[in-house]
Residue, then its C-alpha position, 0 to 999 in steps of 0.5 A: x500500500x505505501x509503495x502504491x501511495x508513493x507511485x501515485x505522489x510522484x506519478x502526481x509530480x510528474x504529470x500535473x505539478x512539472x509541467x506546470x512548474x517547468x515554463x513554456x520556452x524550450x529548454x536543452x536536453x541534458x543540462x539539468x539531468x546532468x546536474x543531478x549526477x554526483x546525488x548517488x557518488x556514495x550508493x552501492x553499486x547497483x543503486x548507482x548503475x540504475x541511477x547511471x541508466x536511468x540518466x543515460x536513458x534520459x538523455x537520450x530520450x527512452x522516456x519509457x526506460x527512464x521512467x521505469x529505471x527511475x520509478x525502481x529508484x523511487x522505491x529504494x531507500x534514498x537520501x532526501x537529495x536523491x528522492x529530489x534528484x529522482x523525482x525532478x528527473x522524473x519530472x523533466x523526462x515527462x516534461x520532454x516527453x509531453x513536449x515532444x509529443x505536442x510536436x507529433x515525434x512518434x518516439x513520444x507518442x508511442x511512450x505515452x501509449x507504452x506507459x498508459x498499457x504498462x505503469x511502472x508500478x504494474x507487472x508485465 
């Protein structure tokens, strides 16, 4: 039940506060994804091979396994920093994801219908 209530609160962020935080001029791919690198220096291994995959995921926009990769971080047990750094990234995955989509890229679209049929948080 709390790993449901948590999906919801950041599935919340991410698709009604950040757009709405984000502002409306197009802003650069990677440049705040990458400020959120050095959040996960001190994680074991895996955590931080997760949190390296999800940001290369990012980057080059597989907004569907970036939110997959990023969800499975969201419910680890993480720092106050992380938990931001996840979410913020979350957010500004969706946020390229929603714009894109606007402007008809197939990739974006498709995401959308992906993450309609298969949330992170239900089983294949």
């Amino acid at each position: 039940m709390a790993t449901l209530k948590l999906f919801c609160k950041i599935f919340f962020i991410s698709v009604v506060v950040a757009p709405l935080l984000a502002g409306c001029g197009p802003k650069p791919g990677g440049e705040s994804i990458a400020a959120n690198v050095n959040s996960f220096d001190n994680t074991p291994n895996a955590v931080k091979q997760r949190w390296s995959a999800a940001l290369e995921a990012a980057k080059t926009n597989d907004y569907v396994g970036a939110q997959n990769l990023l969800y499975g971080l969201s419910l680890r047990e993480l720092t106050d920093e992380q938990r931001q750094a996840v979410s913020k990234t979350l957010a500004e995955v969706y946020q390229r994801m929603s714009t894109a989509a606007k402007k008809g890229d197939p990739a974006a679209l498709k995401a959308f219908e992906e993450l309609r049929r298969h949330t992170p948080n239900r089983l294949r």
